[in-house]
C-alpha positions in Angstrom: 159.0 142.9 142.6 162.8 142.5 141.6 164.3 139.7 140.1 166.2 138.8 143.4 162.4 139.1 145.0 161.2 136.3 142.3 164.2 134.0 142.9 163.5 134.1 147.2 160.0 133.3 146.2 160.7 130.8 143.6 162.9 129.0 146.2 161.1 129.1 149.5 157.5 130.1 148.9 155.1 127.0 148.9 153.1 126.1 146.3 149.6 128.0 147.4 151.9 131.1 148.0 153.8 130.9 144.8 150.8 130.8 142.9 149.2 133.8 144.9 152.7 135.3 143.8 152.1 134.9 140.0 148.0 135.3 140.4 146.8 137.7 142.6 143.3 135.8 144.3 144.3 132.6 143.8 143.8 131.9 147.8 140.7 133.7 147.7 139.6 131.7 145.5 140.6 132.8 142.0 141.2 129.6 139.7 144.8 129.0 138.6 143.8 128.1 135.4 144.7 130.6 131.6 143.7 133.5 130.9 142.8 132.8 127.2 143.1 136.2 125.4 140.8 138.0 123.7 142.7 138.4 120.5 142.5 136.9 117.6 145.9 134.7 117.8 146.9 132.2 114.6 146.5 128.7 115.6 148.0 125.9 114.6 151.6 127.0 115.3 154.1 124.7 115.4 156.9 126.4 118.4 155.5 128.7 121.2 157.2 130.3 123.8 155.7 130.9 127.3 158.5 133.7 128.3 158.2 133.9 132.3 156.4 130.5 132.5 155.9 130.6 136.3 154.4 126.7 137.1 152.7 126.5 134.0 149.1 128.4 134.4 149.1 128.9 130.4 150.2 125.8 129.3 146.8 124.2 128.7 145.8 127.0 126.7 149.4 127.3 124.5 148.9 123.7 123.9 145.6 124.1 121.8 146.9 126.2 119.3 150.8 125.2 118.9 152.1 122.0 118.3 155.4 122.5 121.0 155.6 124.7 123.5 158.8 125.8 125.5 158.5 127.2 128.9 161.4 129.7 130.1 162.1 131.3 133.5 164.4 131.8 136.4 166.4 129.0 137.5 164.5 127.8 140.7 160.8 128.9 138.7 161.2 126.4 136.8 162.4 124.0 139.4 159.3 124.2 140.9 157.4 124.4 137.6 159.0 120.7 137.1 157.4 119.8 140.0 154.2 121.9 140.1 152.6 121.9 136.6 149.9 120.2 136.1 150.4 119.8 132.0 154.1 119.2 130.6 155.5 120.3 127.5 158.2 119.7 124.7 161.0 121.8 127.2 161.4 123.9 130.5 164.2 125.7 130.4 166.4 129.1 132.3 168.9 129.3 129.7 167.8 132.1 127.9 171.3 132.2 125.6 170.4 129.4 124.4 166.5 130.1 123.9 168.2 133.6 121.7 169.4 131.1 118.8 166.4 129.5 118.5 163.2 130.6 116.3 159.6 130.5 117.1 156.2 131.5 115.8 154.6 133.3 118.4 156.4 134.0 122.3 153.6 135.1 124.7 154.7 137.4 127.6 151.5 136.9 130.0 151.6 139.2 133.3 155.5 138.9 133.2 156.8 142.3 131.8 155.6 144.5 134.5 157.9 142.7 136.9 161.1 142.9 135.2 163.2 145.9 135.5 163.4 148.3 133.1 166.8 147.8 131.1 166.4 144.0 131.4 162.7 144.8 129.7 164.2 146.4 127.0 166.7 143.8 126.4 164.3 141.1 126.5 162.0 143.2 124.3 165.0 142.9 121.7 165.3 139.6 121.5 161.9 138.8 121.1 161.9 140.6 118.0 164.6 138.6 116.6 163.2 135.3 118.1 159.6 135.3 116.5 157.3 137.1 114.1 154.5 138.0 116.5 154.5 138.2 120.4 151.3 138.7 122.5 151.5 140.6 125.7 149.4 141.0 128.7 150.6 143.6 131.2 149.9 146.4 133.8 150.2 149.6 132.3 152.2 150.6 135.1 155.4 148.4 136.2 157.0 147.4 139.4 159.8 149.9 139.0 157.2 152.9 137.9 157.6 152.7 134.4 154.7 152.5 131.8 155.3 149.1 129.9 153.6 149.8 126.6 156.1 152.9 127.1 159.3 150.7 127.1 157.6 148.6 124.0 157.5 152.0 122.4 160.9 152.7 123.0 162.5 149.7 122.4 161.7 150.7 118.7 161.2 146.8 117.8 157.2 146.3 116.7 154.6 147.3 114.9 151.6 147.0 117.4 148.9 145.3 115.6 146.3 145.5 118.2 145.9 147.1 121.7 142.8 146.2 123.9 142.2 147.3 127.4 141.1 144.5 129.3 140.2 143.2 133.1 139.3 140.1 135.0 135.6 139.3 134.8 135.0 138.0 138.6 131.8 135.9 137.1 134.3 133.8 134.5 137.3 134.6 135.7 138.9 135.3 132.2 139.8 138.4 130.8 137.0 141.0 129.4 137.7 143.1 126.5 137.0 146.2 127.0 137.2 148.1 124.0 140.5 149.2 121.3 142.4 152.0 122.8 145.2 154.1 120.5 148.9 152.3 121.6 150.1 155.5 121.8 147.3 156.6 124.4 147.7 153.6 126.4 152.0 154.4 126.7 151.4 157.5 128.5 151.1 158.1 132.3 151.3 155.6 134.8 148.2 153.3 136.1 147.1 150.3 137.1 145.2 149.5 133.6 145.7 146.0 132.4 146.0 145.7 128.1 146.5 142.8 125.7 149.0 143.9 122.7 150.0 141.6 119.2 153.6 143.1 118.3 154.7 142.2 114.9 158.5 142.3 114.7 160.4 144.9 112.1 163.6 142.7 112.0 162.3 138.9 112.9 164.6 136.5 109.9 163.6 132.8 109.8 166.4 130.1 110.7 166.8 126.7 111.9 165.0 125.8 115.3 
């Protein structure tokens, strides 16, 4: 979907609907609760970012293993997440300018990136690298706008990719099953509906005042 596809949603969808938006099944039945990943992430952070927040599905789950989280997204996303979240946390916020003179210890990207267009990808790619150490994504291989995302990772030229996992949802838990390590530069090529969990480590992250 486009951005301006998001923002209709975000403002007129209602909640069941916006939540079918951001997980596919939820009216059939799929739980709107995390997806806790399969990776080995550090714990005990102290700031988290939740970078395309929705209405706060992964809050729960960002809240056991950092002591503040910050949620971002677009303007009316995070109206309704105000209103819609069942857990709240240190900050909600669309300012992203703002967000790009701060520093955090992880930013997790969860089903977000294959919705953003691809220059804007890039660009928020960028800052992430500059914002954190590590950043843990879940994605679609293949993006809305027919681009392979671990592709734009690639050519954003910002990480080291520490781990790559090719995952799905397990209908019996309805969390994410590993299924196995595949190369990075394997899963960057061709276009599919694959979903993989990645930990980035940034080449050009500097430490400063939160």
């Amino acid at each position: 979907m486009s951005r301006e596809e998001w923002l209709s949603i975000a403002r007129n969808a209602d909640a069941n609907d916006l939540r079918e938006a951001i997980l596919t099944g939820f009216k059939a039945g799929k739980p709107f609760t995390p997806y806790i990943p399969t990776l080995d992430l550090p714990s005990g952070l102290n700031w988290v970012l939740d970078f395309g927040c929705g209405v706060g599905r992964n809050f729960p789950y960002l809240q056991s293993i950092a002591s503040h989280v910050v949620g971002f997204d677009l303007e009316p996303m995070i109206q309704r997440c105000r209103d819609l979240a069942d857990t709240s946390v240190d900050q909600l916020t669309y300012d992203w300018k703002a967000l790009t003179e701060r520093r955090f210890d992880l930013i997790v990207a969860s089903l977000v990136l294959q919705h953003i267009e691809t220059a804007a990808c890039t660009s928020f790619l960028a800052a992430f690298a500059h914002l954190a150490p590590l950043t843990y994504v879940l994605t679609r291989s293949r993006s809305d706008f027919e681009r392979n995302v671990l592709d734009i990772i690639t050519q954003a030229d910002c990480f080291d990719v520490l781990t790559c996992v090719k995952v799905d949802h397990d209908a019996a838990t309805h969390q994410l099953r590993n299924l196995g390590p595949v190369p990075f530069a394997t899963a960057a090529q061709g276009l599919n509906d694959d979903h993989y969990e990645l930990l980035l480590r940034s080449r050009s992250f500097t430490r400063s005042d939160r």
